[in-house]
Backbone bond lengths (Angstrom), bond angles and torsions (degrees), N, CA, C in turn:
res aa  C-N    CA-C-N  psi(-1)  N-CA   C-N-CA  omega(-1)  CA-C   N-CA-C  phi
1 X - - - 1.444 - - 1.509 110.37 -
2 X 1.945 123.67 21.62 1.173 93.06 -146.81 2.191 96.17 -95.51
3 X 1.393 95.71 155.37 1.108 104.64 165.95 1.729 127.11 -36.67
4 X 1.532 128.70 150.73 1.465 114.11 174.92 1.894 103.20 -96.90
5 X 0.748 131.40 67.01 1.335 142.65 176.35 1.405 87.12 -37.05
6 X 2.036 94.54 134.33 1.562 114.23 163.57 1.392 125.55 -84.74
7 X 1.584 104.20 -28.72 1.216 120.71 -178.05 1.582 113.32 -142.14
8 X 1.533 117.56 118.77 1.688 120.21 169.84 1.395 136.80 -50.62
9 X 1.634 99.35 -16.57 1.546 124.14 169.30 1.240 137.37 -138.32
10 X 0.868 173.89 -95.00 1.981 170.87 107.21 1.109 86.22 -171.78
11 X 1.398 102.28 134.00 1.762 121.34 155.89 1.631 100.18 -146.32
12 X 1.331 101.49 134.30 1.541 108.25 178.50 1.620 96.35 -114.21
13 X 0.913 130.85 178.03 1.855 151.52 123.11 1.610 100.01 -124.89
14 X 1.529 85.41 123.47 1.118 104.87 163.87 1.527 123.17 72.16
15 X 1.133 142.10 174.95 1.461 143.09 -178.95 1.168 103.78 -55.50
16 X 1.475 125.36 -77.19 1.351 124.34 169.55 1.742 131.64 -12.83
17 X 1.105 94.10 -45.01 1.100 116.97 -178.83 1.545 118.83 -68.83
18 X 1.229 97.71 -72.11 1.993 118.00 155.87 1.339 115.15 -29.60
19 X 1.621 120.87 -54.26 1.300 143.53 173.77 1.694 97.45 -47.65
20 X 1.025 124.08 -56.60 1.668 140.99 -160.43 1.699 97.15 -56.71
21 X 1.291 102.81 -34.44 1.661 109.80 -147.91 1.873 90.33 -100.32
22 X 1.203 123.07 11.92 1.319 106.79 173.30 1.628 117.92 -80.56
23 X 1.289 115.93 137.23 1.091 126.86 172.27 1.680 126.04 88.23
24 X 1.562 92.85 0.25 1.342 116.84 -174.21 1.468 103.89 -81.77
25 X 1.159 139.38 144.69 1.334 147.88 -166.29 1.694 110.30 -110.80
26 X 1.133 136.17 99.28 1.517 136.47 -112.17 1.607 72.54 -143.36
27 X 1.716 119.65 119.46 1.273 140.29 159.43 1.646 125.04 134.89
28 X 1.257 104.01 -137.27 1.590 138.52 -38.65 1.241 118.47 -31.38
29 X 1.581 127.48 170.44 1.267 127.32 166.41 2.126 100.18 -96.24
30 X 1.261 81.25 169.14 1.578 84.73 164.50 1.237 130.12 -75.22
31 X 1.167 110.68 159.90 2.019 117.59 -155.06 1.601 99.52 -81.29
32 X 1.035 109.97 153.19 1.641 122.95 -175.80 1.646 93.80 -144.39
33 X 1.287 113.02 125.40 1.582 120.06 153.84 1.357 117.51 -69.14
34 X 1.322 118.93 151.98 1.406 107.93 174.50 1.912 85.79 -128.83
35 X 1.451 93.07 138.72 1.534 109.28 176.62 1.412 112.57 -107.76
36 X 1.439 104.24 -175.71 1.756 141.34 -177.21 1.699 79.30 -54.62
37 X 1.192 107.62 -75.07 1.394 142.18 -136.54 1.744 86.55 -57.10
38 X 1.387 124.17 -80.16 1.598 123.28 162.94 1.043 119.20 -8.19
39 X 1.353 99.67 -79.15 1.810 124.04 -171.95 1.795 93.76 -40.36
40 X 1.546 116.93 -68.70 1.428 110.25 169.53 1.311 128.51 -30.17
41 X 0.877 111.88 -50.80 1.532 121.37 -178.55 1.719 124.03 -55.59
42 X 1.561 89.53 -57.59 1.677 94.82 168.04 0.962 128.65 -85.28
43 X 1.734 124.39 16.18 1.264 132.47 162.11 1.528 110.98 -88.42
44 X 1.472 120.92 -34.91 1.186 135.23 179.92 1.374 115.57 -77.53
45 X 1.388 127.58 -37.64 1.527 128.34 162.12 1.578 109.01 -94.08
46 X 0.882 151.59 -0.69 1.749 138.94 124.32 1.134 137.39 -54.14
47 X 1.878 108.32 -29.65 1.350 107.76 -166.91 1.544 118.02 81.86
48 X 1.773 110.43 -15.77 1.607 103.02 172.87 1.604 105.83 -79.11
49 X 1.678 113.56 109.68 1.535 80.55 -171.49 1.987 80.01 -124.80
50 X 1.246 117.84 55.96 1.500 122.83 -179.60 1.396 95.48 -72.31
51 X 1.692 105.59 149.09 1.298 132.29 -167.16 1.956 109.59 -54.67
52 X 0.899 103.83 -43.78 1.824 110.20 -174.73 1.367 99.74 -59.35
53 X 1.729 129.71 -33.52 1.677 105.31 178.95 1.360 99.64 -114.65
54 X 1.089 135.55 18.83 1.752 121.08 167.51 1.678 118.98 -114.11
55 X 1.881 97.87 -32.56 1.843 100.11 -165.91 1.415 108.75 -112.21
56 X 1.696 100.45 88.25 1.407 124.03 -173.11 1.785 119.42 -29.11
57 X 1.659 99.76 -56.76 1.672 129.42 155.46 1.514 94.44 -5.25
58 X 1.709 80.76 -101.52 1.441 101.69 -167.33 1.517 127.55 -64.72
59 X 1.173 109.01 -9.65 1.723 112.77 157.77 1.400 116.53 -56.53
60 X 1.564 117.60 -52.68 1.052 127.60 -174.11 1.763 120.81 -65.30
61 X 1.524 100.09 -24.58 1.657 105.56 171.35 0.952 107.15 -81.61
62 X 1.723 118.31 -53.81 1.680 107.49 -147.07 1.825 101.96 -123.03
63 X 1.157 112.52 7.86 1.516 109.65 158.91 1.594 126.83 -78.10
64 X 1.445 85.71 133.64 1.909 82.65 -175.06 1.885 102.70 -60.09
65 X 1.248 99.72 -22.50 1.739 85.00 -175.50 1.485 108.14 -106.40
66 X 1.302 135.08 27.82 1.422 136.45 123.08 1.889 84.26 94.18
67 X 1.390 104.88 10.32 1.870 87.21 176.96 1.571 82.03 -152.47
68 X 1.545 90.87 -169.35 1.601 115.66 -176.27 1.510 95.79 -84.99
69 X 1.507 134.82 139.46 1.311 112.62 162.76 1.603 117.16 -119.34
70 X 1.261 122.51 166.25 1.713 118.41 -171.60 1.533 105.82 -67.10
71 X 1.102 126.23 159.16 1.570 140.87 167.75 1.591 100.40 -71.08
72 X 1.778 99.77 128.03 1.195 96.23 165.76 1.570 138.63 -33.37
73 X 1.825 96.34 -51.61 1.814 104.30 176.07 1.035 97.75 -69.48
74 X 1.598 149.78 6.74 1.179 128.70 -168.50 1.746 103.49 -94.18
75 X 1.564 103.26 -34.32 1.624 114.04 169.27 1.466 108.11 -69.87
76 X 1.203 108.35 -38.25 1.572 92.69 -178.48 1.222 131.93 -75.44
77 X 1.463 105.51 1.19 2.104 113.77 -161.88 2.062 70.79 -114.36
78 X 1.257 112.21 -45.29 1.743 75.73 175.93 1.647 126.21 -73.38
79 X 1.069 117.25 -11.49 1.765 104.49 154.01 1.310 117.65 -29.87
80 X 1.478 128.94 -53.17 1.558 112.29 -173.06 1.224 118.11 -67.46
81 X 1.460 127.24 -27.83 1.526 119.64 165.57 1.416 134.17 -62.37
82 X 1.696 109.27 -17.27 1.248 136.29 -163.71 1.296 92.85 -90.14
83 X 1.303 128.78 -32.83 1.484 127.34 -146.76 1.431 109.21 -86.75
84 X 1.467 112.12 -16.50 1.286 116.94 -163.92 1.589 100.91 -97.81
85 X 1.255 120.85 1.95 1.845 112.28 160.75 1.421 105.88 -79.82
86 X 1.668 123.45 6.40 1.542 110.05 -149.77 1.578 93.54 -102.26
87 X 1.673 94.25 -70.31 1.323 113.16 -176.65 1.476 137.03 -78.94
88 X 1.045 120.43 171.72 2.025 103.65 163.56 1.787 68.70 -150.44
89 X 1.690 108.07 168.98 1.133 132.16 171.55 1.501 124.23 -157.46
90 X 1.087 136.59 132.22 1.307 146.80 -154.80 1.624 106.32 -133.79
91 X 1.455 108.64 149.30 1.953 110.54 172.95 1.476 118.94 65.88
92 X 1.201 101.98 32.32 1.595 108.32 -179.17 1.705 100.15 -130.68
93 X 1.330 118.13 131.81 1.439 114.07 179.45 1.258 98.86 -65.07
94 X 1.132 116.49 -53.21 1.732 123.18 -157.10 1.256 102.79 -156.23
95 X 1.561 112.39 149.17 1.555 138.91 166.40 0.934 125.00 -100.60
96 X 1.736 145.82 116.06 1.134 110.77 154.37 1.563 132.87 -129.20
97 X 1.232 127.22 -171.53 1.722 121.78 161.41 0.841 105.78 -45.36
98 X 1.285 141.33 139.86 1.483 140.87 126.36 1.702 121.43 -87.31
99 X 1.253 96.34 -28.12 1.776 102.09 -169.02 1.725 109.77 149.78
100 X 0.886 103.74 -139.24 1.786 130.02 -142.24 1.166 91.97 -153.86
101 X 1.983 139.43 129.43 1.446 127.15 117.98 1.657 101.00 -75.67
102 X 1.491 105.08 -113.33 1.496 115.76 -156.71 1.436 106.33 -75.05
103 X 0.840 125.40 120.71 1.534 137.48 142.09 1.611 147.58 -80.25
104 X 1.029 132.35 108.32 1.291 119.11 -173.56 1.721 123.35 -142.66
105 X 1.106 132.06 125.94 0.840 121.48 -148.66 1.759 103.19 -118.96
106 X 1.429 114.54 75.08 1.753 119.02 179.92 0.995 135.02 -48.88
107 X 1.392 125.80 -29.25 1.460 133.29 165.52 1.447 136.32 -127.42
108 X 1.014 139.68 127.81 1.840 123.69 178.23 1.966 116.33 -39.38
109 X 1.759 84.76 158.21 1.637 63.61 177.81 1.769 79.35 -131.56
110 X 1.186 111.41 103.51 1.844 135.81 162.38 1.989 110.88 -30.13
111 X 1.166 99.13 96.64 2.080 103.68 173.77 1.338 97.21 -27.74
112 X 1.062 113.88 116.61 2.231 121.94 166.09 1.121 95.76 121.62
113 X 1.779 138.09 -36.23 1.058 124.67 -169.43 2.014 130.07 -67.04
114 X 1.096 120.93 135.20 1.103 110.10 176.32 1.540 118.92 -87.18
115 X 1.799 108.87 148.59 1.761 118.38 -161.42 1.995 90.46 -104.45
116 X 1.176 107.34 165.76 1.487 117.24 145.90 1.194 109.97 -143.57
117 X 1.199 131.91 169.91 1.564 127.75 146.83 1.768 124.23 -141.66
118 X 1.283 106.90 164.76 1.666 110.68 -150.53 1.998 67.20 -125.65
119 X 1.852 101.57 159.36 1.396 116.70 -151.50 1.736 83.89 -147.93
120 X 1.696 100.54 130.47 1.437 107.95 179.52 1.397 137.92 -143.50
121 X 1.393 112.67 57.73 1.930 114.15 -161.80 1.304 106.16 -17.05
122 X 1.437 115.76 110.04 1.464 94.14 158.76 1.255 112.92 -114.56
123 X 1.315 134.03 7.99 1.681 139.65 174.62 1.888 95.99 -145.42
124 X 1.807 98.33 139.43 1.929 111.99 153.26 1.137 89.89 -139.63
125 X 1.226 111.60 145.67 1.400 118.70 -178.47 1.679 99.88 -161.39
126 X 1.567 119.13 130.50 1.009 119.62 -174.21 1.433 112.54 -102.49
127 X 1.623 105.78 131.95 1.189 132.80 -148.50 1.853 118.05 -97.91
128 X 1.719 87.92 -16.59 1.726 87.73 179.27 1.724 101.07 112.28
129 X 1.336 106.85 138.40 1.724 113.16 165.30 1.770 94.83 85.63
130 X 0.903 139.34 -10.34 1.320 133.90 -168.80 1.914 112.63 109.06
131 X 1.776 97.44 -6.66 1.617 98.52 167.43 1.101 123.13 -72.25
132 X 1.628 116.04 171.30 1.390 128.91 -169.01 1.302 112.84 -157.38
133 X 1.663 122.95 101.92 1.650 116.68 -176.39 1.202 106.33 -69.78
134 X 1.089 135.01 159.42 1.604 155.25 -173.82 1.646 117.68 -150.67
135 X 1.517 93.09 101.06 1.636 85.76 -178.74 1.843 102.80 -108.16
136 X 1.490 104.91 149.20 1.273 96.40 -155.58 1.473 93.69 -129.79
137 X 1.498 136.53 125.34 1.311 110.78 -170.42 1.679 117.35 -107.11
138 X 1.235 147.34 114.06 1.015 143.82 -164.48 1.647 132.68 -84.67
139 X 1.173 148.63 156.36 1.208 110.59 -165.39 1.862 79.01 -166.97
140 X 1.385 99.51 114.29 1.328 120.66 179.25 1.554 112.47 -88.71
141 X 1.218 118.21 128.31 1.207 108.84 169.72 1.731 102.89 -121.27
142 X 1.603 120.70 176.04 1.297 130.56 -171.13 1.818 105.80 -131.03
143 X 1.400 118.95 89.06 1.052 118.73 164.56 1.727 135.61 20.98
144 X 0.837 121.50 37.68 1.525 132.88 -172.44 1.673 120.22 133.96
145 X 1.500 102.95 11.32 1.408 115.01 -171.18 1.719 113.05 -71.63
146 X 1.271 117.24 162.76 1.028 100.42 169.38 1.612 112.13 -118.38
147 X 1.213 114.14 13.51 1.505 127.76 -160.14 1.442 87.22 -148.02
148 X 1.874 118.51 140.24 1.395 134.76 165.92 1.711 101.75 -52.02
149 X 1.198 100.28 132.11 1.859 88.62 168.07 1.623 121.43 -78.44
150 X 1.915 102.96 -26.27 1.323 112.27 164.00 1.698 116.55 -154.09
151 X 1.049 104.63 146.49 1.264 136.10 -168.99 1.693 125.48 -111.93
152 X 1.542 114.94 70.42 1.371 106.76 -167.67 1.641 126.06 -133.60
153 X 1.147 120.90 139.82 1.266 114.98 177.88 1.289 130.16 -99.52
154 X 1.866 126.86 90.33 0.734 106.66 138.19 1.415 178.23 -44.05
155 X 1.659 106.15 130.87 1.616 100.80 -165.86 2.026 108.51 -101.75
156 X 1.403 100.99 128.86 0.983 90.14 170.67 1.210 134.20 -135.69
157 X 1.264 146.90 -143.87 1.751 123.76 157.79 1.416 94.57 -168.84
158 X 1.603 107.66 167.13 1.520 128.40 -149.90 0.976 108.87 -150.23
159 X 1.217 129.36 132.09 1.589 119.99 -175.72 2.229 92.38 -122.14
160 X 1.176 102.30 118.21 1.669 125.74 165.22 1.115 97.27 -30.87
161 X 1.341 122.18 104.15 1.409 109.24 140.78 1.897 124.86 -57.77
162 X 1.007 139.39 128.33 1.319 143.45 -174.83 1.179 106.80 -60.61
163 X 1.533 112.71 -66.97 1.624 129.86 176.01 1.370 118.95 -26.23
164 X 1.588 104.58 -34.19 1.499 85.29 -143.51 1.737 104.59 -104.86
């Protein structure tokens, strides 16, 4: 499923720069497994601890996908680790979260399987005060998949450094 990436890296300075990088298809990042051990984890600090990503057993009988699989938010909170093989950024005081638009998550992603993801400005838009929204769209794929496992748009914003 994998994306045709325009570029293996993005580096902006500055708005201009950021501006440059729209529409550009920014990756892959490097592969990350996602385990038992994860999947545990973010069932135990969410509270999602439903049978398909914790009770290996019964995954293996009565899941249509024959394993335990990761929690959607669990692919999507690893995007930010992923993100940093994509980009570098320069001339910005500060970044921050803003949120989530669309999200969607098309396919399971199976405990053992490995994720990547490809990184894609598709909106800057200046926001006032020296800010700058940045929506960035992400697009996870799963090692032999034939469907993105997630699909999301980050929102973010930037405040200009002047200086730089």
């Amino acid at each position: 499923m994998a994306l045709t990436a325009t570029k293996p890296h993005g580096e902006a300075h500055g708005i201009d720069g950021l501006t440059a990088l729209k529409d550009e298809i920014v990756g892959p990042s490097e592969w990350r497994e996602v385990t038992q051990e994860m999947v545990n984890t973010f069932a135990e600090l969410s509270g999602d601890d439903q049978w398909i990503h914790v009770d290996v057993e019964r995954a293996a009988r009565e899941s249509p996908f024959g394993t335990t699989v990761a929690h959607g938010n669990l692919t999507l909170s690893l995007i930010d680790g992923l993100r940093r093989d994509l980009t570098t950024f320069s001339g910005f005081k500060l970044g921050v979260n803003y949120g989530w638009n669309k999200v969607r998550f098309p396919a399971p992603v199976p405990v053992g399987s490995r994720l990547r993801c490809y990184a894609q400005v598709v909106e800057v838009d200046e926001v006032g005060g020296g800010w700058y929204q940045v929506v960035t769209r992400f697009t996870v794929e799963v090692d032999g998949g034939e469907k993105p496992a997630c699909v999301a748009d980050s929102v973010g914003r930037v405040l200009v450094d002047d200086g730089a």
